[in-house]
N, C-alpha and C positions, 0 to 999 in steps of 0.2 A: 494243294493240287496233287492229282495222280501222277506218277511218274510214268505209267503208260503215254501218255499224251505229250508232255515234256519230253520222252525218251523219240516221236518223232516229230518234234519239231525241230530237236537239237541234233537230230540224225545228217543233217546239212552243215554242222560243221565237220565233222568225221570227212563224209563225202565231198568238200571241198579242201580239203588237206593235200598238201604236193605229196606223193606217197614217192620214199626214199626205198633202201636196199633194204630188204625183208630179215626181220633178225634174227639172230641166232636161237631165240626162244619164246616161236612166236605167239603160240598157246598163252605162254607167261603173262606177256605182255598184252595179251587180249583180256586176262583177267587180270592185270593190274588196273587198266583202264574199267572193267565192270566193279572192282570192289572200289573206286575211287568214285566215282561217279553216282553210285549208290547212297554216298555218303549223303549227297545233295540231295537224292530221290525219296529215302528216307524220311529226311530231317522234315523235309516238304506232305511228307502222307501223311504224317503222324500228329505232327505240331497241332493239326483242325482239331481232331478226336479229344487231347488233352485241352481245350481249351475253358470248357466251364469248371474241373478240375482246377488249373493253376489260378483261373477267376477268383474260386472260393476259395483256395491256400493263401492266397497274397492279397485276397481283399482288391482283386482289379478291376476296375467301372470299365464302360465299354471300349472307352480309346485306350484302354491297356490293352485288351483283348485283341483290339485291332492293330496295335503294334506289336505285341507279339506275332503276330504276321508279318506284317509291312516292312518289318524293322528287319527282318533279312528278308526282303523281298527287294526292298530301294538301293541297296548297295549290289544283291545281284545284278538287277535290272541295268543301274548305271554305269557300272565297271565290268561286266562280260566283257564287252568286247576290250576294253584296256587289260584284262586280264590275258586274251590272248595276243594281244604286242608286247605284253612283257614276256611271255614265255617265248615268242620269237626274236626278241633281242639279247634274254639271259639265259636263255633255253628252257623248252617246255618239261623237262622232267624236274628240273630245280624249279619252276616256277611251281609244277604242279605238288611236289612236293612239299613246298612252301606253304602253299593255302590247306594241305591237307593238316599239317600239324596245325596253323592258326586256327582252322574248321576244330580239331579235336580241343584245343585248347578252353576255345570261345564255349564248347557243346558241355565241357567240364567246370566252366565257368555257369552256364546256365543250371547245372543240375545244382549247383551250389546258391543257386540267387535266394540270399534272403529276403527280396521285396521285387517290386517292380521295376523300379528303374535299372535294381541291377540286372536284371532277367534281358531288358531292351537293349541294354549296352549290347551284353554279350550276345543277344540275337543279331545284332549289327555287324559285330566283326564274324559271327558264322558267314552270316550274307558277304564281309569281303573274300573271306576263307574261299568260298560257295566261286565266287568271279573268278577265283584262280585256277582254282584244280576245275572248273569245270570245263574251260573252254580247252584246256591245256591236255587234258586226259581225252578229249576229243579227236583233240590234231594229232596227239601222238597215236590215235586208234586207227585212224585215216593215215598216218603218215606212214605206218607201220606192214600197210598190205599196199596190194594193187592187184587189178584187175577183177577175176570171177574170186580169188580169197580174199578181196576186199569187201565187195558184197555179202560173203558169207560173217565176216569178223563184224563186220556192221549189223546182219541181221543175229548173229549169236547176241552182238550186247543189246536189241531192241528185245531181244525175248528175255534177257536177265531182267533187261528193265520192265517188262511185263510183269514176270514174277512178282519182282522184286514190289511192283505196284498194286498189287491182288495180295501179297503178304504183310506187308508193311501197316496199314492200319488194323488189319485185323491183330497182329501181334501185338502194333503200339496199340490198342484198348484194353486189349488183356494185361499187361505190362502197367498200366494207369490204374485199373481195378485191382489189380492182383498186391504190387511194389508202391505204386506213387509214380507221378508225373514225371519225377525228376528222374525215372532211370529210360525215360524216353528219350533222355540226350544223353546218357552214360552208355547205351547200349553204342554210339557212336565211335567209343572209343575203342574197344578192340577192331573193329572194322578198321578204323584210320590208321590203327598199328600194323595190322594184316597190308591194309594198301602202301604205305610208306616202305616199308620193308619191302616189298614184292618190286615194286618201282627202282628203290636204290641196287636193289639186283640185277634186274634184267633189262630195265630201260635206259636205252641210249639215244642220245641228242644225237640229228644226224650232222654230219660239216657243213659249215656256214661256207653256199657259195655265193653270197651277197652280202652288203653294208644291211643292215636292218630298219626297217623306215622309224623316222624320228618318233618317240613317243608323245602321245595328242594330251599333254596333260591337264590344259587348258580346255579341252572337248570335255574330258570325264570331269574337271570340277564342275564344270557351269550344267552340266547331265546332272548329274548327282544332286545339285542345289536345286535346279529346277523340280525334277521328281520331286524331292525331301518338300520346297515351297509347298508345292502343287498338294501331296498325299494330304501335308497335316492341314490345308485349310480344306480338302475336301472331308478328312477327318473331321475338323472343326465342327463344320457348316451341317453334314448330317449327321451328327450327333444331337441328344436331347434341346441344346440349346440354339439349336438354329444359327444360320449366319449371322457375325458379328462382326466388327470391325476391325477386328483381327483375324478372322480368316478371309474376313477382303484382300486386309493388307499383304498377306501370307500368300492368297492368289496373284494378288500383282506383284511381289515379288519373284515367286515364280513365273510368273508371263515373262517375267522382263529376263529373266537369268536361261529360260527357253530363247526370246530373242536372241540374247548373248552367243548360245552355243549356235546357233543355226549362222550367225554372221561369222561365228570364229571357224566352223565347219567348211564353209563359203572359201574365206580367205585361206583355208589349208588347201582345198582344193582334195585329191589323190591322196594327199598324206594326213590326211582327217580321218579321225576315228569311224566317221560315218561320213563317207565321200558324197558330197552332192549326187554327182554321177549318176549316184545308184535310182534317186526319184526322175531321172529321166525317161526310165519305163514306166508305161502307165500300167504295165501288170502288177510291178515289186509294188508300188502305190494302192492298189487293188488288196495285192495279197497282205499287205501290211495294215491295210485296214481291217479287211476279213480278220486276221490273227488276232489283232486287239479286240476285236468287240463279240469273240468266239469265245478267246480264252478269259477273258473279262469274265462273261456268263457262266462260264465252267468254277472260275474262282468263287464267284460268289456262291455257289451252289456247295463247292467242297467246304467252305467254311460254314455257310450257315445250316446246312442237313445236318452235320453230325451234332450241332451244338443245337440244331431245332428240339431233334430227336431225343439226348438227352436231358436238354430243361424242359421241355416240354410234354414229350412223349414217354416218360419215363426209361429211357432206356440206359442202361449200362457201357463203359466205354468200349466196351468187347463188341457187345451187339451191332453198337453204332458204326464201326469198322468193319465189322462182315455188312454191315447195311449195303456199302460202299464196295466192296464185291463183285457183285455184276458189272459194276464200270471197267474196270481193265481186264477184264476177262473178255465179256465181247471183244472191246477194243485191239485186242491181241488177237482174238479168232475171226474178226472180221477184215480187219486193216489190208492183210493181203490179196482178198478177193476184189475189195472196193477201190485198192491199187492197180491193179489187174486191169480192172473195168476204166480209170482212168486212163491207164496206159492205149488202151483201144480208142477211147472217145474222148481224150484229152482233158484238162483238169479242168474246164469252166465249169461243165453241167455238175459232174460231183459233186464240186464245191458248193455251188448252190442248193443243189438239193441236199446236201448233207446238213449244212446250215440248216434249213427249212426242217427237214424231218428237228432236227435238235427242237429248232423250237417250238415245235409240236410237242417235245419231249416235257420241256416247261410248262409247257399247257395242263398236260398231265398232272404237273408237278403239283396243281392246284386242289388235288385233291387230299395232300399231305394234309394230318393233323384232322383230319375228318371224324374220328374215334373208330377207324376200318384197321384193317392190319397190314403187317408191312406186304403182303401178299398181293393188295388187292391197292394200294397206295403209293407206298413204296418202289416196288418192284419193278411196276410196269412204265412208270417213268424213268427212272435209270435206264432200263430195257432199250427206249424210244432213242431216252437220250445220248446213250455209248451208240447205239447204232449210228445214228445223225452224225455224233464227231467223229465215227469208223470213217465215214463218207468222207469228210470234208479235210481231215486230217495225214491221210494217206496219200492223196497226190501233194498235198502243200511243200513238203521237200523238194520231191522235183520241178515242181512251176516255180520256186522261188530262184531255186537254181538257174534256171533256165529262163528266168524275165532278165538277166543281166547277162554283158561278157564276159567274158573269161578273166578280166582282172578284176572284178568286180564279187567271186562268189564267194569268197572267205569273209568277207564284209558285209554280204546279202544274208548269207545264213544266221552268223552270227546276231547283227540287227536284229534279224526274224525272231531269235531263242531270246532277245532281251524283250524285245516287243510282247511277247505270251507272257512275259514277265509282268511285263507294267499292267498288262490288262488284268492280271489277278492283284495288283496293287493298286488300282486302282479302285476294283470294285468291291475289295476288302475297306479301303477306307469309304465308302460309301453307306457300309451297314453298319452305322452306329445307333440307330432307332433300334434297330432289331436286336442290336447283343445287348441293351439297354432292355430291352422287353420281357418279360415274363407271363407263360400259362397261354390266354385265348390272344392278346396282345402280340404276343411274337409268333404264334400261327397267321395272323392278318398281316404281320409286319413280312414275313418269310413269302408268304402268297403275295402282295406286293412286289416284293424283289424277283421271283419265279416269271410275274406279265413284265418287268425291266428288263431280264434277261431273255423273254423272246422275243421282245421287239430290238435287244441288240444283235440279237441269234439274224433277223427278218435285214436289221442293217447289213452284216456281212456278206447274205444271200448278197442282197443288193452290191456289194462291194466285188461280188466275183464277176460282176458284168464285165468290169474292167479289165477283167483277164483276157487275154490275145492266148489264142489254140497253138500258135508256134512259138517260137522265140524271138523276145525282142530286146534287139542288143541296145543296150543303155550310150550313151554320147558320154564321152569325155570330158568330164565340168574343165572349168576355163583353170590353167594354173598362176601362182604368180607371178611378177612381172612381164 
């Protein structure tokens, strides 16, 4: 996924952070949080481009391919938010600190993978790495300003993260072509040395003026199991061999370990990693549907274009990266206008129409692989489709915030940034026919997933209905006894 897109969905934890006394070196500290956060934006643009590359080095069938994704996508998705109760009960600069070195550790374990399974390990603990410094390098960014230099420290790291998403594959293809795959997660590590250092400097915890609420450990295992169930039997089932009896089992597994955390969520009540509460608005519901079946469509798109392009269209990893270009470049020059325009007519109609153009954008997308040029193919779907997400992406911060109370938006956000999560994790474990296919095969297989992805684009349309024009304060889930 791009990191434009992710950089404002996550922009809601920043903006939900109690913001403390402004510090002594605040610049510093706005770029410790930009080179830390990047870590995760990175690892996320680059990973797609290298993927038919590490394919053909390690000898990987499809469901390698697809965990290498997945495999730090499921441990983001399920521990975000436990990543940020740890950094509020041990503090976020040791917290974020923490996952930074595990991030760099795991990124120098991957460039060393001599086969597959060890490449997925170590994809896995990037992904815990990814749950720690990310939520934690957020709140410290939000904690760190207030007021009109909070909006500015928030939009300085949405335009890093811009860059940094317009940069980022184009580099990592050059870097695949040029080195090998493997220095697409080495380049990780002076970054993490830059961020850790910068952080052990100038970031400070601010004083604890409360008990810090119990950690939900039982919320993040049965989350975690449930995804992990859930991905590999949908992994299973569309892969070449179709559902079996094991990836039955593996779905009702995770159905049942999804029951578990929703009953254990129930019974924590406020102190639940994911407070009931918060589905009491039927906009967070709305918006929480929109997110997943938005960024779903987006995931599948960033993973299977650049690996269309080059098994099938001959292209280079370099190429395939600047293919990908036009997406956060729009998304960067549009987002503020189409915020703008939100701000005056409120976030329902954007949202739907943003949706809706996207999946037009899809539509378009049908004409990849036609033997045309990237000019005439290429281009003008991406075009369609950064526009459509400009739309629909740029009020979702603030309606997400603003569908719950006030005790409610450090929990809202956060959910939200796990949510755009699962939806590329899920739609990654979906395209196992396609990374499975070669030549005219995986053109027909790629045009298939393009009409899936706008009819999930046309679902979220549909899901904005549910959004309410003001604010609607969420009820208090029941607590125990």
């Amino acid at each position: 996924m791009t990191s434009s897109i992710h950089a404002a969905c996550d922009e809601g934890i920043a903006r939900a952070a109690v913001p403390s006394a402004a510090p002594p070196h605040a610049a510093l500290v706005l770029s410790a949080t930009i080179l830390t956060s990047s870590l995760a934006f990175v690892d996320g643009a680059v990973v797609n481009v290298g993927l038919p590359a590490i394919g053909r080095e390690l000898h990987g069938m499809a469901a390698d391919l697809q965990w290498a994704v997945n495999a730090y996508l499921l441990p983001l998705s399920a521990l975000l938010l436990m990543g940020g109760a740890l950094g509020d009960r041990f503090g976020q600069r040791r917290v974020m600190v923490a996952g930074i070195t595990v991030f760099a550790a795991a990124s120098a374990a991957c460039a060393a993978a001599p086969g597959v399974a060890w490449l997925l390990a170590a994809r896995a603990v990037q992904g815990v790495g990814a749950a720690l410094l990310m939520p934690n390098s957020l709140a410290i960014l939000g904690g760190a300003f207030s007021g009109e230099a909070r909006g500015r420290a928030v939009g300085t790291w949405a335009a890093a993260a811009s860059i940094t998403g317009a940069a980022a594959p184009l580099l990592g293809g050059w870097m695949i072509d040029a080195f090998g795959w493997r220095w697409i997660f080495l380049i990780n590590l002076p970054l993490a040395a830059a961020a850790a250092a910068l952080a052990l400097a100038v970031v400070r915890d601010p004083p604890e003026t409360a008990a810090p609420a119990p950690l939900d450990g039982a919320g993040a295992l049965l989350a975690s199991l449930a995804l992990g169930a859930l991905t590999w039997a949908l992994t299973l089932a569309a892969g070449p061999g179709g559902p079996t009896w094991r990836s039955g089992a593996l779905g009702l597994a995770g159905v049942a370990a999804a029951v578990g955390f929703v009953a254990t969520e129930a019974r924590k009540g406020d102190r639940a990693m994911t407070p009931p509460g918060l589905f009491a608005s039927r906009s967070f519901v709305g918006l929480s549907l929109l997110t997943l079946l938005l960024y779903g469509a987006l995931g599948a798109l960033m993973v299977l274009l650049p690996y269309l392009l080059i098994q099938a269209e001959g292209y280079s990893a370099t190429a395939a990266g600047a293919a990908l270009l036009p997406f956060p470049v729009v998304v960067a020059a549009a987002s503020p206008v189409m915020g703008a325009v939100a701000g005056r007519v409120g976030p329902r109609l954007p949202l739907a129409l943003g949706c809706l153009v996207t999946a037009g954008g899809f539509l378009l997308a049908l004409r990849i692989g036609a033997g045309g040029s990237y000019w005439s193919e290429v281009l003008p779907a991406m075009l369609v489709i950064s526009l459509g997400m400009s739309g629909a992406v740029a009020p979702l911060t603030t309606a997400v915030l603003a569908s719950v109370d006030s005790r409610h938006t450090g929990s809202a956000s956060g959910f939200n940034s796990a949510v755009a999560r699962t939806g590329g994790l899920v739609a990654t474990a979906l395209l196992g026919l396609a990374l499975a296919s070669q030549g005219a095969a995986l053109v027909g297989e790629f045009r298939l997933a393009a009409v899936v992805c706008a009819l999930a684009c046309l679902g979220a349309a549909a899901s904005a209905g549910l959004v309410t024009t003001g604010r609607t304060p969420a009820r208090g889930p029941p607590q125990d006894g």
